[in-house]
C-alpha positions in Angstrom: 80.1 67.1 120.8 81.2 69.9 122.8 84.9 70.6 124.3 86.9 68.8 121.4 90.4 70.1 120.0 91.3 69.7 116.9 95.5 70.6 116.4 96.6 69.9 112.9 100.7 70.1 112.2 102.0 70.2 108.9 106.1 70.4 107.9 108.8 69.0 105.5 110.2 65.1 105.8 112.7 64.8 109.4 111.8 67.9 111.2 110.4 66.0 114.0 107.0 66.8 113.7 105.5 63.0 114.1 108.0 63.0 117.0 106.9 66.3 118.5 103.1 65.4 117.6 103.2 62.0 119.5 104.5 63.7 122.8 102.0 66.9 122.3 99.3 64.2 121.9 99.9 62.3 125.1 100.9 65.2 127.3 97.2 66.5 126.6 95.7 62.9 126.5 94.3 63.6 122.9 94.4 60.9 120.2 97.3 61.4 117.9 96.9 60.3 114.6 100.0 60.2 112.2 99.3 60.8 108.5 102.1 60.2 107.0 102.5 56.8 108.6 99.1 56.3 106.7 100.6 57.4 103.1 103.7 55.5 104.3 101.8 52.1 104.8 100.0 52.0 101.6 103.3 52.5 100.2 104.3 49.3 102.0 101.8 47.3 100.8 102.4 48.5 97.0 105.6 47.4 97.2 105.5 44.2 99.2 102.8 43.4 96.1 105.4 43.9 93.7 103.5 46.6 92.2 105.5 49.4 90.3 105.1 52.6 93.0 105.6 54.9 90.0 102.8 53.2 88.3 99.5 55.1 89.1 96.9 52.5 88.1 99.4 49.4 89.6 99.2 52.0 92.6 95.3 52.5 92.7 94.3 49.0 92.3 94.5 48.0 95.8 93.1 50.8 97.1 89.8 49.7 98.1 90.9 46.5 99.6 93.4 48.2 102.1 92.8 48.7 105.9 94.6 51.1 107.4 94.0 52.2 111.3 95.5 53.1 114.6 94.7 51.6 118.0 97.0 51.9 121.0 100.0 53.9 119.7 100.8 51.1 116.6 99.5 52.0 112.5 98.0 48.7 111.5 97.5 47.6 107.6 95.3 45.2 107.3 95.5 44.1 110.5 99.4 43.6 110.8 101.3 46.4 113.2 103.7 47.9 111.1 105.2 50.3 112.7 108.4 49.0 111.5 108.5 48.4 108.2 106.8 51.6 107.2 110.1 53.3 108.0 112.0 51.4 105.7 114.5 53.8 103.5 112.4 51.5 100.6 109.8 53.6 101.5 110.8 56.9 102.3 112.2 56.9 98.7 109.0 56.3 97.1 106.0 57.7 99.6 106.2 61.0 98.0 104.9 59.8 94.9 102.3 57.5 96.1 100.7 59.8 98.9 100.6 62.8 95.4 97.8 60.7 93.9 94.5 62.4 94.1 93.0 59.3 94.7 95.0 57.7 97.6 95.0 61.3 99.4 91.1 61.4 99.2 90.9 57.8 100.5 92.7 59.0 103.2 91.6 62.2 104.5 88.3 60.9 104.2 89.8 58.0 107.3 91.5 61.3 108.6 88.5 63.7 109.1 86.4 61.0 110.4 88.5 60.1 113.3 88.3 64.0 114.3 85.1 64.3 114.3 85.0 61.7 117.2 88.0 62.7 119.3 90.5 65.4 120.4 92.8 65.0 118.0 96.8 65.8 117.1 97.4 65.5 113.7 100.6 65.9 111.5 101.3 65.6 107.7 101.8 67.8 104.8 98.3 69.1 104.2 96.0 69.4 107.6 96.5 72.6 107.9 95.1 73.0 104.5 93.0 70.1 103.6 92.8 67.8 106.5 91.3 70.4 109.2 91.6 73.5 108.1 89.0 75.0 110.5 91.6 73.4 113.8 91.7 75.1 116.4 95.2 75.5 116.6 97.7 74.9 113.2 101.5 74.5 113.4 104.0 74.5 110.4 107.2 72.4 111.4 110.4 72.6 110.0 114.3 72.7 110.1 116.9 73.2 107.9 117.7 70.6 105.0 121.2 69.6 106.2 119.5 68.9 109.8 116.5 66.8 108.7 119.1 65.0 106.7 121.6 64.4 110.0 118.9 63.2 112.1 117.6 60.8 109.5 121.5 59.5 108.8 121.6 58.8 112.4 118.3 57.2 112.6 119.2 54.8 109.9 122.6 53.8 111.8 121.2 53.5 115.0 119.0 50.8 113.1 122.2 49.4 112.0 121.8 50.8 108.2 125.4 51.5 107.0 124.1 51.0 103.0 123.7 54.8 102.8 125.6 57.7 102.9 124.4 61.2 104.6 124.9 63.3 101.3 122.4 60.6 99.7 119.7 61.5 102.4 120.2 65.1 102.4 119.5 64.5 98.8 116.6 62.1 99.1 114.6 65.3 101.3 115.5 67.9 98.9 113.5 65.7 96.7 110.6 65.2 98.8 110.4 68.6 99.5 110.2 69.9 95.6 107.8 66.9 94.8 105.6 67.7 98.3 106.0 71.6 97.5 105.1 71.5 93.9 102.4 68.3 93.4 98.9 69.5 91.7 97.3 67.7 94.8 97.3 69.5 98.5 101.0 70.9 98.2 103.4 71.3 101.1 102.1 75.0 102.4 102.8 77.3 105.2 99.1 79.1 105.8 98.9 82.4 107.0 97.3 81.5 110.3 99.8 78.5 111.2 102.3 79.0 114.1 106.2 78.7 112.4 107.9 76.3 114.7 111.9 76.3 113.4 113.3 72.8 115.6 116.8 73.2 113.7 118.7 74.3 116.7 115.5 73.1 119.2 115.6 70.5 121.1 112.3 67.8 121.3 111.3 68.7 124.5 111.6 72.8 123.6 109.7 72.1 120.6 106.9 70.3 122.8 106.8 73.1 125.2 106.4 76.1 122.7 103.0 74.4 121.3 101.8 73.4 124.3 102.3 76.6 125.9 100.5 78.3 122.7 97.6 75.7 122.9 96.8 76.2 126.9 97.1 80.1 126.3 94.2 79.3 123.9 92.0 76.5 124.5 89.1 78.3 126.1 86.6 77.8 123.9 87.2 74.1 121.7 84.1 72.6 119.5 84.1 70.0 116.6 86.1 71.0 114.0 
C-alpha cells in the first residue's frame, strides 16, 4: 500500500516520548501504537497472577494465552482497558526485566510490525529504531537528563496521590532501567546513526512536538510500506 509512514521513536524511561508520540500521532492522524505500554501490560498480568517477575519460565508461561491490543486511544489485555494500572510504580519497577526476555520481545514485535504494515504509524519504545522498524521513514532518539526524567515521574506519582515514595528513590529506579535497557543481550537501548537526537530536558511538550513534526513534513515526499 502506497503513501504509508512509518515514524519509530526510541529513548530512556520519563523523557516524554509516549507523551510526545501520542500528540505527534494525532496531529498527523496516524495510528500511534505505544510499546512500552505493551511490555508494561504483560507485566501486569504476571504480577496480578502471582507469578515471580524475576522468574523467566513463571514469566513465559502465559505468554501464549495473553491478548494484548489498542483500539481507540486505550491498551487492552485480554479485553480489560488498562490504561491505568499499567502505570503502577509495581510495574515500572519490574517491566525492565520482563520486556529483556527474548521471548516476550519476539511475541511482541511480531504484534508490533504487523500493525505497521497496515497503517501510518507512530511508534515509541526502546528498540524501533533498531528492531521494530528499522527501515522507518523517519527515526527519533528521545531523551533528558536523569534528574529530570526522575522529577517528572515524582510529580506524576503525586499528582496520583502517591506520597509512598521519595524522588531520590525514582531517580534511582531510572538509573536502573537505563543500565538494564542499555546493557540486555536482547535489542539494547541504542541511539542509531540515522536517528534525529531530540534532548526534551529543558523543552517543553509542545516544542518537542513541533521539532519532529517540522522534520517529518520537511520530508514526507515520498512514504511507502516500511
Amino acid at each position: 500500500m502506497k503513501d504509508l509512514c512509518s515514524i519509530a521513536i526510541d529513548g530512556p524511561a520519563g523523557a516524554g516520548k509516549s507523551t510526545v508520540a501520542r500528540i505527534v500521532a494525532e496531529k498527523l492522524g496516524f495510528e500511534y501504537v505505544d510499546t512500552g505500554a505493551m511490555y508494561r501490560a504483560y507485566t501486569l498480568k504476571v504480577l496480578n497472577m502471582n507469578l515471580d517477575p524475576e522468574n523467566r519460565d513463571h514469566v513465559l508461561s502465559i505468554l501464549e494465552d495473553t491478548d494484548i491490543d489498542f483500539m481507540e486511544n486505550h491498551i487492552y489485555l485480554d479485553g480489560k482497558i488498562v490504561d491505568d494500572e499499567i502505570r503502577d510504580n509495581k510495574v515500572s519497577k519490574q517491566v525492565s526485566y520482563i520486556a529483556s526476555i527474548k521471548e516476550v520481545r519476539e511475541k511482541m514485535v511480531e504484534i508490533q510490525q504487523l500493525i505497521a504494515k497496515k497503517r501510518s504509524v507512530v511508534m515509541d519504545g526502546r528498540d524501533i529504531t533498531t528492531v521494530v522498524l528499522p527501515k522507518a521513514n523517519f527515526k527519533f532518539f528521545v531523551t533528558a537528563s536523569v534528574e529530570e526524567r526522575g522529577r517528572r515521574r515524582f510529580l506524576e506519582l503525586q499528582s496520583k496521590g502517591i506520597k509512598d515514595i521519595t524522588l531520590e528513590e525514582i531517580i534511582g529506579d531510572i538509573a536502573r532501567r537505563d543500565n538494564i535497557d542499555s546493557n540486555r543481550e536482547e535489542s539494547p537501548l541504542t541511539l542509531t546513526e540515522d536517528s534525529v537526537l531530540v534532548d526534551t530536558t529543558s523543552l517543553t511538550i509542545e516544542e518537542s512536538v513541533d521539532r519532529i513534526i517540522s522534520i517529518v513534513k520537511e520530508g514526507r515526499l515520498d512514504c511507502s510500506t516500511q
